[in-house]
N, C-alpha and C positions, 0 to 999 in steps of 0.2 A: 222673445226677450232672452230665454236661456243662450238661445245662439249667441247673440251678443255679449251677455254676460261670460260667456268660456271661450270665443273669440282670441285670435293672436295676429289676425290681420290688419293690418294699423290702417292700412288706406282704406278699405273698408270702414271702421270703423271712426278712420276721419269723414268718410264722406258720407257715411250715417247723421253724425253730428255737425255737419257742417250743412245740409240740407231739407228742409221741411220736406220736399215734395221727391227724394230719393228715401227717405225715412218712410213715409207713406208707403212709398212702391214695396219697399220689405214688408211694410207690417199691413201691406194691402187686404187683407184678411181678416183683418179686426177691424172694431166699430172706430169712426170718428174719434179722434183726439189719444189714440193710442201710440202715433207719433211722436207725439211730444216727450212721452215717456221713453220711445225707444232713443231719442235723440241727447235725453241726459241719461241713459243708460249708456250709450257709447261713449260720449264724452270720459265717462269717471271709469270704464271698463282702459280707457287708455294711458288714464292714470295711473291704475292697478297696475298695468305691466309694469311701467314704470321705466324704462329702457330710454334713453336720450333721443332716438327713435321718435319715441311715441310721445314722450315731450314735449319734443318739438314740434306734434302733432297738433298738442293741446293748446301753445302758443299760437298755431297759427288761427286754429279755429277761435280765439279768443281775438284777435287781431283784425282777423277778417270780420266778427259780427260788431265791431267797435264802430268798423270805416263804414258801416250804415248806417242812412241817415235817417231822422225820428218822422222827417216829412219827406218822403220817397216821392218822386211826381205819380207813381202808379201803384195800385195797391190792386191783385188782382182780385174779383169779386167772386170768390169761392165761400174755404172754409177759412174762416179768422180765428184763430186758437184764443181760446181763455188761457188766464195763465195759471188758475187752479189744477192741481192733476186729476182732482177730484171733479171735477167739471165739465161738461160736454163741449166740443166747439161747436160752434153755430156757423152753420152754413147758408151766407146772407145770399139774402133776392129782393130784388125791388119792390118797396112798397106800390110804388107807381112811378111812372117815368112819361119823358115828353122831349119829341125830337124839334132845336131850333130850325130857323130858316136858315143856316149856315152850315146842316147836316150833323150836327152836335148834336148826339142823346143825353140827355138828362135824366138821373136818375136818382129817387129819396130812398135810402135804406136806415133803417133801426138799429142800433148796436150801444153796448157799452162801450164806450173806449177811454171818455173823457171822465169818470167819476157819476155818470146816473146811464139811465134810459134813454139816449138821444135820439135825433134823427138827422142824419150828415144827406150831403147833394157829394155823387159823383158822377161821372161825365166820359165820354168816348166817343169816336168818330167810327168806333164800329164795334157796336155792340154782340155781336156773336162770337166776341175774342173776349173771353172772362178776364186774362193778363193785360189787356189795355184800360182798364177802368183808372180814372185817376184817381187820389187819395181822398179821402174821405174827408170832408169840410164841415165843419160844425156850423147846423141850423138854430140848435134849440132843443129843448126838453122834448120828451116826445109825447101824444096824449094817451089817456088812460086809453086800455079797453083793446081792441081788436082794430084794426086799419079798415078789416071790410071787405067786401067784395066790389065795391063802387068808388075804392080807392083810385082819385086821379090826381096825375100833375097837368097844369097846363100854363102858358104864358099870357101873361094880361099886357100887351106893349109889349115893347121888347127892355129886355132885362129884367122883369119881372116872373116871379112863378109862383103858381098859386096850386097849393095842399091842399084836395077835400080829402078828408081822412080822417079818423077818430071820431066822429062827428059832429066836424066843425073846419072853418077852412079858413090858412093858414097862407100870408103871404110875403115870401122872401125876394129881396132884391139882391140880383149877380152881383152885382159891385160892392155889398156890406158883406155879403157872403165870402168874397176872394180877397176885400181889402187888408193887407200884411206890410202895416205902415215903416215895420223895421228892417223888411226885409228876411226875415231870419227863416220864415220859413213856414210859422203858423201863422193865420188870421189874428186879425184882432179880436174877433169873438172866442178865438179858441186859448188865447193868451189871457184871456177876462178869466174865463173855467179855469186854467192852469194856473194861474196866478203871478204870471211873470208881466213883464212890462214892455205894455205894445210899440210902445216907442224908443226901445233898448235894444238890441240886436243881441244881448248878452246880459240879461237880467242880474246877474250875478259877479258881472268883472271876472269872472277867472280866466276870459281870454276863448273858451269855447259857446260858439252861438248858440242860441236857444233852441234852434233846428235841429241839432248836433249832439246838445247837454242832454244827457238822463237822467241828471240831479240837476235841474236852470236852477232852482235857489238854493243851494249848497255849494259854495267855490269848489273846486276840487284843490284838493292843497298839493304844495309844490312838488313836482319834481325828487324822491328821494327822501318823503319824510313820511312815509306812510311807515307802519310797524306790522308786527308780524299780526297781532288781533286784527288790524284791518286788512291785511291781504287776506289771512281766514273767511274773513266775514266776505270779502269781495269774490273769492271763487266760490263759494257758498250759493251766495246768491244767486252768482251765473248758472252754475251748473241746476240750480232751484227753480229760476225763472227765464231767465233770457234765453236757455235753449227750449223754451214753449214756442218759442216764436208768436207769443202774444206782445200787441199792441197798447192793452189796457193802461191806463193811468192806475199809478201805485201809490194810495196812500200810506205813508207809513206811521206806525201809532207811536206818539210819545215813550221817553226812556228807552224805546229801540236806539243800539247806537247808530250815529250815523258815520256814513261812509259814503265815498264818490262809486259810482256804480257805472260801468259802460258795459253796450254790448246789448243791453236790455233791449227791445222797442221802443218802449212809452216813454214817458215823463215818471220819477218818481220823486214824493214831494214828501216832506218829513212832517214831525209833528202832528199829525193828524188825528185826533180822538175819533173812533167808531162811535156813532147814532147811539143814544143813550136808548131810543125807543127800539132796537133793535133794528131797525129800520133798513133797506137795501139801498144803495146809491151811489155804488163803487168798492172798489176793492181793497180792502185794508189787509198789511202784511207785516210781520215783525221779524228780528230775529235775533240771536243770543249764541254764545260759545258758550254749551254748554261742560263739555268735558275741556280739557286740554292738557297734555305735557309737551314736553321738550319733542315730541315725534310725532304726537296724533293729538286728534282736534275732532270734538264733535258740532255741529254748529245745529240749533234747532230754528226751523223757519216754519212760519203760518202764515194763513192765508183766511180771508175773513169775507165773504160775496153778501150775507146774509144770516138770519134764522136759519137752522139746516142748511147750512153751505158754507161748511168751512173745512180745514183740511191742515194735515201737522206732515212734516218732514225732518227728516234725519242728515244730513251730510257731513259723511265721515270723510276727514282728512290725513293725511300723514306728508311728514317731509322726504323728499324722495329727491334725490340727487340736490340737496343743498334749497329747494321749493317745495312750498307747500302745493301739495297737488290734490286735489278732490279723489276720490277713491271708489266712492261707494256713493248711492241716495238712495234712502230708502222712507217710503209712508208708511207712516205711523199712526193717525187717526183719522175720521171724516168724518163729519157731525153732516 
């Protein structure tokens, strides 16, 4: 991390923050999910320089994580970053899997991504390639307790597949599972969770698909009318979240402001009250300007998984050649 941080090599430290799995390879020596850290460490270290340079560094890697899209056909079946820094990534394996008569494996894995404990189907014509797995499709809640050791998937007919697991067995049909009546990108099951509209390609009229959008029910507003508190608050968040390279859905808690967010993974969806019962079932985040003058700008961002799982951040800004550019990120608490 020190390196990084005293660094003056911009390609370097572009292509730190521009990649999960060259981030890795630096910080291949520390535990899981320490990447993520080194990757908004470089990010705001090329801020700091500050130089037209490094700028234009900052632009591009902002640029480039936008033109990705929220449903990828392949999502590689490694380690899937949380987007808390205080958080472990979790590095998924199939609960159980089962190869069609067409040479397709199938495969159920467990993960947060959508707001609770799920269980998604992915799929590859050759499973000893982790990078071909395709994207994770929403089955349904997952059950309580442990999978098992006698976890299986198997086909009942064809296009049908049947979960013993949890203890209890669980049976999903391919075609309710892949149906995406809008096209845009997700299922219809997974636009039910999100809460956009399966029959809308664009939940939200702003012109960017549902596939695409990081805020589907928040327009993004026009062209040229964003203000200097909401550009604060939008490099904030990037440099906070989206270079985790998490996929999780983001609830966000009422009276946080809102803002159009690109660049993230997931879906992030406003208004959302955290479980009064303190309860786990997704990720809730907020976030606030809390310093600011005419030059510098502190923005404070949290993060909420849980009871004991939660976590605070710092992003220091300043204007630097006429833009506000991210500087600094530093944690600040973990419960």
């Amino acid at each position: 991390m020190d390196s990084v941080q005293q660094s003056t090599d911009i390609a370097w430290l572009e292509r730190i923050a521009s990649s999960a799995a060259f981030a890795q390879e630096v910080q291949r020596s520390s535990p899981i999910g320490m990447a993520k850290l080194l990757r908004g460490a470089a990010y705001a270290r090329l801020g700091d320089i500050g130089t037209a340079e490094s700028l234009a560094a900052v632009e591009r890697i902002e640029r480039s994580m936008a033109e990705h899209p929220l449903t990828p056909s392949t999502v590689p079946l490694d380690v899937w970053p949380t987007v808390g820094w205080h958080m472990t990534d979790v590095e998924e394996r199939p609960i159980a899997s089962a190869t069609a008569s067409d040479g397709t494996t199938y495969a159920v894995v467990g993960a947060s991504l959508l707001g609770g404990l799920d269980l998604f189907l992915v799929s590859t014509r050759t499973p000893g390639d982790p990078q071909s797995w395709s994207r994770p499709k929403l089955l349904g809640p997952r059950g309580r307790g442990s999978a098992g050791r006698e976890a299986a998937l198997v086909f009942r007919g064809p296009g049908t597949l049947v979960l013993r697991a949890f203890g209890t067995e669980m049976q999903f049909a391919l075609e309710e599972i892949e149906r995406d009546s809008d096209g845009d990108g997700w299922t219809d099951l997974e636009e039910g969770r999100i809460g956009t509209n399966p029959h809308a390609a664009d939940s939200d009229g702003d012109g960017i698909p549902d596939g695409r959008d990081v805020c589907p029910l928040y327009a993004a507003p026009q062209t040229g009318t964003s203000d200097d508190n909401e550009t604060i608050i939008q490099r904030a968040v990037f440099a906070a979240f989206a270079l985790t390279g998490s996929r999780q859905l983001l609830y966000v808690t009422p009276s946080t402001p809102r803002v159009h967010i690109s660049g993230y993974g997931g879906p992030i969806v406003f208004d959302r009250a955290m479980p009064r019962d303190g309860s786990s079932g997704g990720v809730y985040v907020s976030w606030k300007i809390r310093d600011r003058s005419s030059t510098d700008a502190v923005v404070e961002v949290t993060d909420w998984e849980g009871l004991l799982a939660a976590g605070g951040q710092d992003v220091f800004l300043k204007r630097v050649l006429g833009k506000w550019t991210v500087v600094a990120v530093k944690p600040t608490w973990v419960s």
